[in-house]
C-alpha positions in Angstrom: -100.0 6.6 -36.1 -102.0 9.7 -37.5 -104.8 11.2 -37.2 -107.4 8.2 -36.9 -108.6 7.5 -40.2 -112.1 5.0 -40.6 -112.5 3.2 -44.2 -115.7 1.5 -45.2 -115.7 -0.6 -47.6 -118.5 -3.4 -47.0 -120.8 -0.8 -48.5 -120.2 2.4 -49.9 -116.9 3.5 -49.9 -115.9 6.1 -47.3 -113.2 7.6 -45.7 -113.8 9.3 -42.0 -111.7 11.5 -40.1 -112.0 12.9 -37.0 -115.5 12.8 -37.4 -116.1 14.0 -40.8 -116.5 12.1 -43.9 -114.1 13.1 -46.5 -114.7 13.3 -50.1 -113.2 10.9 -52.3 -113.7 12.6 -55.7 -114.5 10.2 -58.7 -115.0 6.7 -59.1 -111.8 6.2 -60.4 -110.2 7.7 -57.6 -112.6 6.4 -54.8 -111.4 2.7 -56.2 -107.5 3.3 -55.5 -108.5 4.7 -51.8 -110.6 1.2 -52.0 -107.5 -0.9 -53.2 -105.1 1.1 -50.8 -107.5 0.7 -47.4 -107.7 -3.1 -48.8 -104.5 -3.2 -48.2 -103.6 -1.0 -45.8 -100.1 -0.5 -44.4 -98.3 -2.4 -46.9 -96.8 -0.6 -50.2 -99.4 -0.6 -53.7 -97.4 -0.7 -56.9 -98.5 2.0 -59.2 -98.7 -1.3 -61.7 -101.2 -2.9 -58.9 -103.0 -0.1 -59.0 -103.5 0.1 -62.5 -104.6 -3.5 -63.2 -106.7 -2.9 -60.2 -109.0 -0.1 -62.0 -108.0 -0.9 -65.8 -107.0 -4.6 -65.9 -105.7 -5.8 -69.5 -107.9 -2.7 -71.1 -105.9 -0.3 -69.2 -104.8 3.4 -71.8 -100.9 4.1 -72.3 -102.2 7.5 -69.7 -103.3 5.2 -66.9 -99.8 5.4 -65.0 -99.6 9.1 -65.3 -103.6 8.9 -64.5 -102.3 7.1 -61.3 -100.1 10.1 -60.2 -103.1 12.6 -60.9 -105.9 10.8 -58.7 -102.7 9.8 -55.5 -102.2 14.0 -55.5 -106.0 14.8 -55.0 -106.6 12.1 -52.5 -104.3 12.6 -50.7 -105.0 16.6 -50.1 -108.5 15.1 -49.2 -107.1 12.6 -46.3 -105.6 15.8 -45.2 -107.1 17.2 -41.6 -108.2 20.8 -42.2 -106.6 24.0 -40.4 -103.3 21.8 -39.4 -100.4 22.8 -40.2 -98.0 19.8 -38.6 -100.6 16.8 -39.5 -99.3 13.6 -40.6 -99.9 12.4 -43.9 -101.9 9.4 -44.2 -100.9 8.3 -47.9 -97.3 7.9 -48.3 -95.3 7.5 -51.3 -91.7 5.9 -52.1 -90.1 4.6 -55.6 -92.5 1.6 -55.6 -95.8 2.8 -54.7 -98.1 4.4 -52.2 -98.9 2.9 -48.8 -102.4 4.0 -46.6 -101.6 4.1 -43.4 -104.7 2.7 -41.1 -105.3 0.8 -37.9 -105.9 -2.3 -38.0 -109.5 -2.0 -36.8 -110.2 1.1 -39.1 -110.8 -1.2 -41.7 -114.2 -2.8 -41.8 -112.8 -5.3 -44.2 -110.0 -5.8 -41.5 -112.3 -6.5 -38.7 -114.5 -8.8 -40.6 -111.8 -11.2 -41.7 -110.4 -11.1 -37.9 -114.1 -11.8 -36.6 -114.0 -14.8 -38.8 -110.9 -16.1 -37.3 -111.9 -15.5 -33.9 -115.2 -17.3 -34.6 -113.7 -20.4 -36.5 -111.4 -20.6 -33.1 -113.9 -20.8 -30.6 -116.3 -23.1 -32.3 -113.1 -25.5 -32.7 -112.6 -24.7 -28.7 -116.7 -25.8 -27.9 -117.4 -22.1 -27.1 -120.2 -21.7 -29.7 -122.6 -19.0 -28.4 -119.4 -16.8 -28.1 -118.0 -17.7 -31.7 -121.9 -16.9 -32.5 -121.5 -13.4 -31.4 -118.2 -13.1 -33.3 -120.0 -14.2 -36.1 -122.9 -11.7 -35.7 -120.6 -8.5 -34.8 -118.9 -9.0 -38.1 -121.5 -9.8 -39.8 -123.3 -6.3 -38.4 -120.1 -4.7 -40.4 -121.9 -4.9 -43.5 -123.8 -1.5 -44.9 -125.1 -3.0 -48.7 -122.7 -4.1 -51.4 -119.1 -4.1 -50.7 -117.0 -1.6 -52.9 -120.2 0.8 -53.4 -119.3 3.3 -55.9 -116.1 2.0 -56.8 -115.3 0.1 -60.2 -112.8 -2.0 -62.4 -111.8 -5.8 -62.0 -110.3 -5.6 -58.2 -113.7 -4.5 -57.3 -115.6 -7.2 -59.3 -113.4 -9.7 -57.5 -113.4 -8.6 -54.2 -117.1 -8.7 -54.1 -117.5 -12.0 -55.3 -114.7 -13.2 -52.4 -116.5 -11.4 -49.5 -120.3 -12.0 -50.8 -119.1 -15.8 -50.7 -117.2 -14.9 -46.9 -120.2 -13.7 -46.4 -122.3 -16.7 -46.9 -120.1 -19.2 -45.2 -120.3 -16.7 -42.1 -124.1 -16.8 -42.2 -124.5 -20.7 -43.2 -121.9 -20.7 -39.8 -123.7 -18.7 -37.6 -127.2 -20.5 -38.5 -126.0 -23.9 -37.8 -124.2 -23.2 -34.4 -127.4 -21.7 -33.8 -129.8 -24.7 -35.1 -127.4 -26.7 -32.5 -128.0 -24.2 -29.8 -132.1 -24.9 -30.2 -133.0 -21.4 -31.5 -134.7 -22.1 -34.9 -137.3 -19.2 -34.3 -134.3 -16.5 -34.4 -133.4 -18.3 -37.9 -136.3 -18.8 -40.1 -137.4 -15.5 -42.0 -133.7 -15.1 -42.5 -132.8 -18.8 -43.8 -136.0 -18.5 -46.1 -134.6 -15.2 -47.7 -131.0 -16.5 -48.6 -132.5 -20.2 -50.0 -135.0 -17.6 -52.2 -131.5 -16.0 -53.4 -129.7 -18.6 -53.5 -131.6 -21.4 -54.6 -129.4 -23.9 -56.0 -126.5 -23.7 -52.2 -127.3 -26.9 -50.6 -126.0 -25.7 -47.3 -128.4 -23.1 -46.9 -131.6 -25.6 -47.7 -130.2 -28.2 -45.4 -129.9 -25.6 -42.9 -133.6 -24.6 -43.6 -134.9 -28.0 -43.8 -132.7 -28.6 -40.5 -134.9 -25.5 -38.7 -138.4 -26.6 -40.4 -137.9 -29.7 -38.4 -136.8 -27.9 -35.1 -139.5 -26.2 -35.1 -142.2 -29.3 -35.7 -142.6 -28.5 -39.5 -142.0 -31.4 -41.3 -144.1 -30.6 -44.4 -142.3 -27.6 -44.8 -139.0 -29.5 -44.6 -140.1 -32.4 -47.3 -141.5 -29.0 -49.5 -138.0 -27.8 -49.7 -135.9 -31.1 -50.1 -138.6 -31.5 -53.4 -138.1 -28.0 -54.6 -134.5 -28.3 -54.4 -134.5 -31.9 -55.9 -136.9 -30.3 -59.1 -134.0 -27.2 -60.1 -131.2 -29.9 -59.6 -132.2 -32.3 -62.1 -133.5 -29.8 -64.3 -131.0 -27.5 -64.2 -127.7 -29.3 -63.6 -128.9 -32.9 -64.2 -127.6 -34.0 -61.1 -129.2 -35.6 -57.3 -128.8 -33.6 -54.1 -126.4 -34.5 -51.7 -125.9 -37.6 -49.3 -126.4 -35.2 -46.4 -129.3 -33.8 -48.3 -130.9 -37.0 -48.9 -130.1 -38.6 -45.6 -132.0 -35.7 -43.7 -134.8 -36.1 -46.2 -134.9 -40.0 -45.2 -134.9 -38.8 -41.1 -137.8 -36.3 -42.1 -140.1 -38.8 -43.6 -139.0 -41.1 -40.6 -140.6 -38.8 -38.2 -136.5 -39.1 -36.6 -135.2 -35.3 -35.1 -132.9 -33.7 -37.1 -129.2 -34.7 -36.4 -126.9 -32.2 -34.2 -130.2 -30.3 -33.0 -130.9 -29.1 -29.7 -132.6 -31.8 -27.6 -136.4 -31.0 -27.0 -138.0 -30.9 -23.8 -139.1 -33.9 -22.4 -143.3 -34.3 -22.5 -145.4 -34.3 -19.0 -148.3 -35.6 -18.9 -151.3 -32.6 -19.2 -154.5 -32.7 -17.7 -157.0 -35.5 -17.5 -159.0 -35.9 -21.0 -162.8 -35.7 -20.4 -164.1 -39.5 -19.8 -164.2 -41.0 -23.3 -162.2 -39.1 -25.0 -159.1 -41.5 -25.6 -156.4 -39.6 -24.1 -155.3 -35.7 -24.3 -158.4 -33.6 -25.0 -157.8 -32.0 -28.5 -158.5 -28.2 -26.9 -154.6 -28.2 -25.5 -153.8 -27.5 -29.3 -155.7 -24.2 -29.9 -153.0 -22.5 -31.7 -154.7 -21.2 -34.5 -153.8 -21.6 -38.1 -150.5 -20.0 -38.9 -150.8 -17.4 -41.5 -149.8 -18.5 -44.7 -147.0 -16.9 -46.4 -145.9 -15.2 -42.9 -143.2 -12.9 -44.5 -140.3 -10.7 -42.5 -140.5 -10.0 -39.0 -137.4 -12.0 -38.0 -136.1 -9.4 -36.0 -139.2 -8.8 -33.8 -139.6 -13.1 -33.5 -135.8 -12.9 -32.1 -136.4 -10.2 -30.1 -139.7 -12.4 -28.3 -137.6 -15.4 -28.4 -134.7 -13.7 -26.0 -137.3 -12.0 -23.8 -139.2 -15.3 -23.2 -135.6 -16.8 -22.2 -134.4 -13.9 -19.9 -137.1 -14.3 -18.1 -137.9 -18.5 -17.6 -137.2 -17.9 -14.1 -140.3 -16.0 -13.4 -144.1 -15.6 -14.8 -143.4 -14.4 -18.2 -145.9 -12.2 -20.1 -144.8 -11.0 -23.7 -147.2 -8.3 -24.9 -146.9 -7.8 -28.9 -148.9 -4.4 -29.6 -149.2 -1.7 -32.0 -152.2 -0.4 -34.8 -154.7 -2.1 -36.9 -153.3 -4.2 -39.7 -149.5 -4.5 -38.2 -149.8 -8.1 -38.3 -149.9 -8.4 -34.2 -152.2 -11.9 -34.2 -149.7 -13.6 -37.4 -146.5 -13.0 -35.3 -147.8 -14.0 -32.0 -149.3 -16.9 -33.9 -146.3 -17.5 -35.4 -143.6 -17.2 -32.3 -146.4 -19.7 -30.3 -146.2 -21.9 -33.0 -142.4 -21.9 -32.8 -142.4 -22.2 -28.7 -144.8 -25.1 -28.3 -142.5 -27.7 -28.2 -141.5 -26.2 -24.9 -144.4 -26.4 -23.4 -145.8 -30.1 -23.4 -148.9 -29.8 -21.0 -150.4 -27.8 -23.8 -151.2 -24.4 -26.1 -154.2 -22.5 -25.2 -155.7 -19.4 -27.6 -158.6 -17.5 -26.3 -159.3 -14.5 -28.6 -161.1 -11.8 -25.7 -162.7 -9.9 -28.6 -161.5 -6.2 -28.0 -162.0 -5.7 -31.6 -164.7 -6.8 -34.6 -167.0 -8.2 -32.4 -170.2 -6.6 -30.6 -168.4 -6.9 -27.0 -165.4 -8.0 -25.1 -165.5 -11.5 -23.2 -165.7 -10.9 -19.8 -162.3 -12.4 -18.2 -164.8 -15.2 -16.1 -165.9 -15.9 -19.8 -162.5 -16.6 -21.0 -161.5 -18.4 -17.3 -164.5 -20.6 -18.6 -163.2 -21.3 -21.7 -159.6 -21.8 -20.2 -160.8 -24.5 -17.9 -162.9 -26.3 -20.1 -159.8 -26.4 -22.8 -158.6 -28.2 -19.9 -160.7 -31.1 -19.5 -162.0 -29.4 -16.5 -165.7 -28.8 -15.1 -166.3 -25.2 -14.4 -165.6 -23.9 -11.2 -169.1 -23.7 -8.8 -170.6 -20.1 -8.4 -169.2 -20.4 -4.6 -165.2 -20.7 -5.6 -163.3 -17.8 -6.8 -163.3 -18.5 -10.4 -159.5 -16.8 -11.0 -158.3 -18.5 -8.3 -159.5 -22.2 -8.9 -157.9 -21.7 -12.3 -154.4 -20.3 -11.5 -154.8 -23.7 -9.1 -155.3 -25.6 -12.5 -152.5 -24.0 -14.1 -150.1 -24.5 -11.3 -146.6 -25.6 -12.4 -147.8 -26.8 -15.3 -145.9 -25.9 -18.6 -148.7 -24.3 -20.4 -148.3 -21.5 -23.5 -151.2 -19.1 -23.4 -152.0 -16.8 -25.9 -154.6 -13.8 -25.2 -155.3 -12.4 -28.3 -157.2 -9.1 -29.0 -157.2 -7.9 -25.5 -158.9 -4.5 -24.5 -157.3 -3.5 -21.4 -155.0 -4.7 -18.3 -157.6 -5.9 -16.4 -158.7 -8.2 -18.6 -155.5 -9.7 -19.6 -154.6 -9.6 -15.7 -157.3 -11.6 -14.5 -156.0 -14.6 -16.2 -152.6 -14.8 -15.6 -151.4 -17.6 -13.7 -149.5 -17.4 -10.8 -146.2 -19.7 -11.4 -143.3 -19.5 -13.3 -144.4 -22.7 -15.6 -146.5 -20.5 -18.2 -145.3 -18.7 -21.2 -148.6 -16.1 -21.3 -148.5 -14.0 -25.3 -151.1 -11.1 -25.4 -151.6 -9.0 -28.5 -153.4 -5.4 -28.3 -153.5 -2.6 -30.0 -153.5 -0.7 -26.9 -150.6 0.3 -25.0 -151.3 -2.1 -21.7 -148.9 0.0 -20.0 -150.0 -0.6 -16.2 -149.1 -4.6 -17.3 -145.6 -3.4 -17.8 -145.4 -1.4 -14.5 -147.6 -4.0 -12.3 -146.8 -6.8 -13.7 -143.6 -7.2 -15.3 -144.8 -7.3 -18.6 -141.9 -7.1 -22.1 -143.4 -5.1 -24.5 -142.7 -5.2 -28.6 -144.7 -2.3 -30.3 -145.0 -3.7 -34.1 -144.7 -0.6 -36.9 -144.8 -1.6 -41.0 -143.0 -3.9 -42.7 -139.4 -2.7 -44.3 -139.9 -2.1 -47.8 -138.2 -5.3 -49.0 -140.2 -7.4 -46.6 -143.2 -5.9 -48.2 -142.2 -6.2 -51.5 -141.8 -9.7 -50.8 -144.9 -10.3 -49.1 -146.8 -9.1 -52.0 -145.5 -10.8 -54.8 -145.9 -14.1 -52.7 -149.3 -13.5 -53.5 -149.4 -11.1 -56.8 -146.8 -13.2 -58.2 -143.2 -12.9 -58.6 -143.3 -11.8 -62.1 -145.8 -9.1 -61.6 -144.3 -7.8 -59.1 -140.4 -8.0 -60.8 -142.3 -6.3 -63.8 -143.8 -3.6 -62.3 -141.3 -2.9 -59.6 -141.1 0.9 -59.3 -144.9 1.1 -59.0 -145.4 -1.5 -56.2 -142.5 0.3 -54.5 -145.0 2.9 -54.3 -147.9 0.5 -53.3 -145.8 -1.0 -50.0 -144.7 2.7 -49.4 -148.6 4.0 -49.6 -149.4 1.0 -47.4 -147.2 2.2 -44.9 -145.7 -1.3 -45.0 -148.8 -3.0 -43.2 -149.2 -6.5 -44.0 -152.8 -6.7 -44.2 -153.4 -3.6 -46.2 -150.2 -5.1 -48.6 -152.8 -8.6 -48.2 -155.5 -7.2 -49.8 -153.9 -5.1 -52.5 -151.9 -7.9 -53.5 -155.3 -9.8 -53.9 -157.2 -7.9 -55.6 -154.5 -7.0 -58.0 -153.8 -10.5 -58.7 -157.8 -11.4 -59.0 -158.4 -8.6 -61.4 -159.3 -8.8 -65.1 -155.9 -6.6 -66.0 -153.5 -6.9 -62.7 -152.0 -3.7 -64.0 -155.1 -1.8 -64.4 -156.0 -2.4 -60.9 -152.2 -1.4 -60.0 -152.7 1.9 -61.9 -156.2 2.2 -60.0 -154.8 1.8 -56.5 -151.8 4.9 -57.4 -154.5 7.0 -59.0 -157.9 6.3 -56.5 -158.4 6.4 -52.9 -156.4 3.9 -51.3 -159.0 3.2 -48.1 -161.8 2.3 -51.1 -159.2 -0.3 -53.1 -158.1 -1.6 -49.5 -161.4 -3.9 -49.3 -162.3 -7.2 -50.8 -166.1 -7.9 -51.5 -168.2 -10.1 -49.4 -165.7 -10.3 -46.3 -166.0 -6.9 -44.1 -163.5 -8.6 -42.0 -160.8 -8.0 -45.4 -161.1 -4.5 -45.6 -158.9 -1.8 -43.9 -161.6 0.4 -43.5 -163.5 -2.0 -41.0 -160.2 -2.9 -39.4 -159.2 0.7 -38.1 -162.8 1.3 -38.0 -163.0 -1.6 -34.9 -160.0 1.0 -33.1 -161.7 4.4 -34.1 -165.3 2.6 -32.4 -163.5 1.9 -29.0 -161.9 5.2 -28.8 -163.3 7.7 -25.8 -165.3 10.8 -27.4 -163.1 13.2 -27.1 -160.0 11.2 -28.5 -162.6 10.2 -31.4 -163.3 14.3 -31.6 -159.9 14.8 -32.4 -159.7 12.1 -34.4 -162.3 13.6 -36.6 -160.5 16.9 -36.6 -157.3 15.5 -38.0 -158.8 14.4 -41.1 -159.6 18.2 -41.6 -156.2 18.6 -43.2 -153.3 16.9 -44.8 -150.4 17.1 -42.5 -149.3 13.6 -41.2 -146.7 15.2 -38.6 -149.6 17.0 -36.2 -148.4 19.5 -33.2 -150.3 19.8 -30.0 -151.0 23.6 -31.0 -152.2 22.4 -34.7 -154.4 19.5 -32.9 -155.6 22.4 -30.3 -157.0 24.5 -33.6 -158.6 21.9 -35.3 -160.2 20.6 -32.4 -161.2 23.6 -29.9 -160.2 22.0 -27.5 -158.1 23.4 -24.6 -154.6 22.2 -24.8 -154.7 19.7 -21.4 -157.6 18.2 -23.1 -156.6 18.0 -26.5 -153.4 16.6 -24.9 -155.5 13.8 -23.4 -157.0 13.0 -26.9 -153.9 12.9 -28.6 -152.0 10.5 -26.1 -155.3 7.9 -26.3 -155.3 8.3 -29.8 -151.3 7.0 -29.7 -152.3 4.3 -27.2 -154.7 2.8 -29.2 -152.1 2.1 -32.1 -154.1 5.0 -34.6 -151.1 7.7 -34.0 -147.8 7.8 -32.5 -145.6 10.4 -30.6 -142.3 11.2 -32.5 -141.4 14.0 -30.4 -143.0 16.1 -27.4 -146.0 17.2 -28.7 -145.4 15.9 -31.9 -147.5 13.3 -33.2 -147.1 11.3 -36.5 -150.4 9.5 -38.9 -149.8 7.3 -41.1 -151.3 7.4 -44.4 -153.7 5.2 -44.3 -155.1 6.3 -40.9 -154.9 9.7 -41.9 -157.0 8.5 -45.2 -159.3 6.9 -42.7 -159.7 10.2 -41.2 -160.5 12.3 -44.2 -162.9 9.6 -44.9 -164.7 10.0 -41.8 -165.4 13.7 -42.4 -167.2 12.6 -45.6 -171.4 12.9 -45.5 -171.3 9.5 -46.8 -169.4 8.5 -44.5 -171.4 8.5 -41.3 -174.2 6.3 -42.6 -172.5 3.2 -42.6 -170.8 4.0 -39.2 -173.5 4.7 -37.3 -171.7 6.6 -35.0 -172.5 10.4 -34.7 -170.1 13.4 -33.4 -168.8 12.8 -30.1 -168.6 16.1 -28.9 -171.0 19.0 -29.6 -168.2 21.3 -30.8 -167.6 18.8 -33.6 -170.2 20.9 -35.9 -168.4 23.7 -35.5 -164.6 23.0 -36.3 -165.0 23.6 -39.9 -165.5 27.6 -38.8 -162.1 27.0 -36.3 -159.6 29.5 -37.4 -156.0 29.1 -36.3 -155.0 31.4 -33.7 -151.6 32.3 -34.8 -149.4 32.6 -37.8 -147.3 29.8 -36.7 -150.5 27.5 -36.7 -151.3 28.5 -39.7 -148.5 27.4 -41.4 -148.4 24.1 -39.7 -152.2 23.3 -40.8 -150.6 24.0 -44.2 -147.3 22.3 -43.9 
């Protein structure tokens, strides 16, 4: 075999060798490399090739065409500065033949992962023919054939997108059976929006609502199909359809599903209470039109069953507005059934409120939840409740948490307890003392957002004016509570596009606000993380706003600031923990836009009214008059 050559073709359409992408000329002549990797090792007709690109349409030049676009590709496939290389397109009477490895063809590999998948499902090995399944699927870069053209082309992606489809519905109900819904639900709810009318993929997702304990949601979708079919084809869903529909209403579990976890009985109710006190169902309301995130709820999903052998704390951190509460909200939601002797929330008020609860607050409110008395002044409150909590299979969720210490106090001391803290700080010293898995939430991805805000704008806005909410999820950095709010007041306004247009043209921290709820407004929200901040990270803080830059370097941070570099180093690192910046490289330190908005905003006169918070440092009246100290700071502050 040759010179290893690697061809792409479930996405754009590339050629690699030796490392280097080779160039592939015109569309015309990237299709026949397309048609000859499709079928790699075996001869092409010149005729094949013309029907392939032309079809029935094809000009009487299109063999002699043929001839022109072989000669030029192949003096591309050839290696540079080698003289005895091996030619990689060969020619005989009939045709031309690419020679390939098997597995250089991404097409190749995913038909053979297909194969191998369909084998070991048949053989009872389903979470191996899942990873099959997944591995091929992880093949695909965007739309097959990308930037090639002509009737082949137009076929092949209607075959594969349809492969592709029977590999997902596959995958998602080997998992349903394996009882992971939670990995499956953003993802199931995208492909029913784009493919409305496949009954597979909405019995799938009516098969995951009722995993997962959602019945309504399943009923919602078996109606929504039911609707489109009769008005659109005239026609009833099917048996299968109907007969899980009949099982929902029932209140029966879905068939082939994962058994559940048998119940235990919880603690005793309080005397007259009729049985389990309602407080061991304090999950609060999931968020409404959760959108995305399916990656990060997988991701909590396997950490919470690596570790079922020991205390497992998840920690889900990262800036104001990420959306930290909603997922934790959602994945606890998506666990309870696992945990029968009960869900417990205690929000411990790090943010938004006038002080943290003390952690023999939140033991108090623990215990009570419980049906329990509080413990005397004489007993060590933390450890007469990890005595409550004691092999019992109990979901906690500590939301809004300030610092370790706080979350640590209340952990229990078994392996029974599934404990889920959001912050937006760090909480390092949980991950070094106590064994704590850490996601760190950033924005949405822009088709998440996208979709997220025309849940609430509205679909057709949003189709309609697609190029300038592009800009909108962009300018929002992809948080979901900035996107929130814009989407609302868009929606509510006299002229939707007026208040789009005012929103590209104004100051995004002013339209990110809604009146009469402080809690709805950006502003207030990174305000609650600027507020906690030590004075000298809020200093430098301050200082950033100074200038326009959202990559900031130590030496750029130093100028603005006046700081010494130790200190400002300090600064900058509390400033990451606390979710308002993050470090992309040593001494390299990235804002994004809206924080950095927040920041100019601070260094407004009319700005430090309403906060009521005055310069934390002394020098702070003076950076204004800061020069840089270099030339190469100056062209960072102006970079």
């Amino acid at each position: 075999m040759p010179a290893s050559l690697t061809a792409t073709l479930l996405g754009p359409v590339l050629a690699i060798r030796e490392g280097r992408q080779l160039e592939l000329g015109s569309p015309t002549q990237r299709t026949i490399f397309a048609v000859l990797a499709a079928h790699a090792n075996r001869i092409v007709s010149r005729d094949e090739l013309v029907q392939a690109i032309w079809g029935d349409n094809a000009p009487p030049t299109a063999v002699n065409s043929v001839y022109t676009y072989v000669s030029r590709l192949r003096n591309s496939l050839r290696p540079e500065h080698r003289a005895d290389h091996a030619e990689l397109l060969v020619s005989d009477r009939s045709g031309y033949m690419l020679r390939v490895a098997p597995e250089g063809v991404d097409i190749q590999q995913f038909a053979t992962a297909l194969t191998t998948a369909r084998q070991l499902r048949a053989e009872g090995a389903a979470p191996r023919a899942v990873r099959e399944l997944e591995a091929g699927l992880g093949l695909w870069r965007g739309t097959p054939y990308g930037g090639a053209i002509g009737p082949f082309v137009h076929t092949e992606r209607a075959r594969l997108a349809e492969a592709r489809l029977l590999a997902l519905e596959d995958c998602a109900e080997m998992l349903l059976d394996l009882g992971r819904p939670v990995a499956l639900v953003g993802e199931l709810s995208a492909l029913v929006h784009h493919h409305p009318l496949r009954e597979r993929l909405r019995y799938l997702l009516m098969r995951c609502y009722v995993d997962l304990g959602w019945h309504a949601d399943a009923v919602r979708e078996y109606h929504s199909l039911r609707e489109r079919l009769v008005e659109e084809q005239g026609m009833e869903p099917g048996s299968h359809l109907q007969q899980l529909y009949e099982q929902v209403l029932r209140g029966e579990p879905a068939p082939a599903s994962a058994p559940r976890p048998a119940r235990r009985p919880g603690p005793a109710a309080p005397a007259g209470s009729g049985g389990r006190p309602e407080a061991l169902a304090q999950l609060v309301r999931d968020v409404p039109g959760f959108t995305g995130r399916t990656a990060e709820l997988a991701q909590l999903t396997a950490l919470a069953e690596e570790s079922a052998a020991e205390p497992t704390l998840l920690l889900v951190t990262g800036g104001p507005g990420v959306g930290k509460t909603a997922l934790a909200t959602r994945f606890a939601h998506a666990m309870a059934h696992r945990y029968p002797d009960g869900q417990l929330h205690v929000d411990l008020r790090a943010s938004g409120t006038p002080e943290q609860q003390a952690p023999e607050a939140a033991i108090r409110h623990l215990v009570a939840a419980m049906g329990q008395p509080p413990p005397p002044e004489s007993i060590d409150a933390r450890a007469a409740y990890r005595s409550l909590v004691a092999d019992r299979r109990l979901l906690i969720v500590l939301d809004n948490a300030a610092g370790a210490e706080q979350v640590r106090a209340l952990l229990p001391g078994t392996p029974s307890c599934l404990v889920v803290v959001t912050s937006r700080n760090g909480l390092a010293g949980l991950i070094a003392r106590d064994g704590a898995r850490r996601i760190v939430l950033d924005g949405m991805a822009e088709e998440d957002g996208l979709r997220l805000f025309g849940r609430i704008a509205g679909e057709p806005f949003t189709a309609r004016h697609r190029p300038s909410v592009r800009r909108l999820v962009a300018a929002c950095d992809g948080l979901p509570l900035a996107l929130r709010i814009a989407a609302t007041r868009i929606k509510v306004a006299p002229s939707p596009e007026d208040a789009l247009a005012c929103f590209e043209n104004g100051d995004p921290v002013d339209f990110l606000e809604l009146p009469g709820d402080r809690e709805s407004s950006l502003r207030t929200v990174i305000g609650w993380s600027y507020d906690a901040l030590p004075p000298e990270a809020a200093h430098v803080f301050m200082a950033l706003g100074l200038q326009e830059a959202r990559v900031v370097t130590l030496p750029l941070a130093t100028g603005l600031s006046g700081m010494d570099r130790p200190e400002c180093r300090r600064a900058l690192h509390a400033l990451a923990d606390a979710g308002l910046l993050r470090e992309v490289a040593p001494d390299h330190f990235r804002l994004d836009a809206l924080i950095l908005a927040y920041a100019q905003w601070l260094g407004k006169p009319q700005s430090l009214v309403p906060r009521q918070r005055s310069a934390p440092c002394a020098r702070l009246a003076t950076i204004t008059t800061i020069a840089p100290s270099t030339d190469s700071e100056r062209l960072q502050m102006t970079s």
